[in-house]
C-alpha positions in Angstrom: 197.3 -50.0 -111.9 199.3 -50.2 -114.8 199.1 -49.9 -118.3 199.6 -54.0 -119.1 196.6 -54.4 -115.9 194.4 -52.4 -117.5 194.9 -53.7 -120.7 194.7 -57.0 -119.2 191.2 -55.8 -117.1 189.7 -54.7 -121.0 190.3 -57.7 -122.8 188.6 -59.6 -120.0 185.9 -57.7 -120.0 185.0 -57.2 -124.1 186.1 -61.4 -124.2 182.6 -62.6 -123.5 181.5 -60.4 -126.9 184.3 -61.3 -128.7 183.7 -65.1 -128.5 179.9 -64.8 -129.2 181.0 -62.9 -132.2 182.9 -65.7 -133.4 180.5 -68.3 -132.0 178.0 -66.2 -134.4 179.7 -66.3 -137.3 181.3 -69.4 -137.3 177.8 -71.2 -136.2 175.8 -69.4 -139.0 178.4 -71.0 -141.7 178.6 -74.4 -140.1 174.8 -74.4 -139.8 174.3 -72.7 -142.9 171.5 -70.3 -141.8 171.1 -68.0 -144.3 173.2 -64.5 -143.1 176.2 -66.9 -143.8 175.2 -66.5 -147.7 174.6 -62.8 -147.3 177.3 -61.2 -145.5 181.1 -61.9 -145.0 182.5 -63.8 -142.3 184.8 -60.8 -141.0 182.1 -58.3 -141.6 179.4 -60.1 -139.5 181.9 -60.9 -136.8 182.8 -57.3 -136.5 179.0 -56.3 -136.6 178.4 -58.7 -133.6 181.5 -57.7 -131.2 180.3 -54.0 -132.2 177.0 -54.9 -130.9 178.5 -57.0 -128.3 180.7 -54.3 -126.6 177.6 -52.3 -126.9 175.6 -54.1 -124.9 178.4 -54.9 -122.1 179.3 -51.1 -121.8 175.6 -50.4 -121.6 175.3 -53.4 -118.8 178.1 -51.9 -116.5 176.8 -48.2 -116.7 173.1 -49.3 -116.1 174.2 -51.8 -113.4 176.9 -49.7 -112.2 179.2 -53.4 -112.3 180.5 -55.6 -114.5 179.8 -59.6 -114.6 176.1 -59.3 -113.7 173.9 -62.5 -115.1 171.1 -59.8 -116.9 174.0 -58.3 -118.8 175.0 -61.4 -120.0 171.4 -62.7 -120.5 171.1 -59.1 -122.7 174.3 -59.9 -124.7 172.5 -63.1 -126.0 169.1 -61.6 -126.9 171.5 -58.5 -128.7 173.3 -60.9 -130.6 170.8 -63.6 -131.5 168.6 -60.3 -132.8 171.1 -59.1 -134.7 172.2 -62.8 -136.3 168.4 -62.6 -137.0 168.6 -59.1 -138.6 171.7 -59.6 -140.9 170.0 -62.8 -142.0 167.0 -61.1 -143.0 164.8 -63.1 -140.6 162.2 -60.7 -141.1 161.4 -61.7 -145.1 161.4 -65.7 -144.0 
């Protein structure tokens, strides 16, 4: 494989964090939940793909393969927690 494939083969995999990083963001300011007041745009979307990528690489070395419905299920619960978490959900 060569370097443009696995190129190719990484964005793939880290695009499913990547858009509900910018679904995240983007939703908190359109719906005007209250992280949207309390963090940037750009630092919230690069807290969520952190957490995002996080949660895929953890999902392909517990599963032992990528594209596996709990890991996706698990990127959804890590993100919606930490939406929750940067928005101070805790002190509603």
């Amino acid at each position: 494989m060569g370097p443009l494939d696995t190129l190719n083969h990484l964005l793939n995999f880290f695009a499913p964090a990547f858009a509900m990083a910018v679904l995240m963001a983007l939703g908190s300011r359109v719906l005007r939940w209250k992280s949207g007041a309390s963090h940037a745009a750009w630092k919230q979307f690069a807290i969520q793909l952190a957490v995002g990528c996080a949660v895929l690489l953890a999902g392909l070395v517990l599963l032992g393969r990528d594209g596996k419905m709990a890991t996706y299920a698990a990127l959804v619960v890590a993100c919606a927690t930490c939406q929750w978490w940067l928005g101070k959900g805790w002190k509603a």
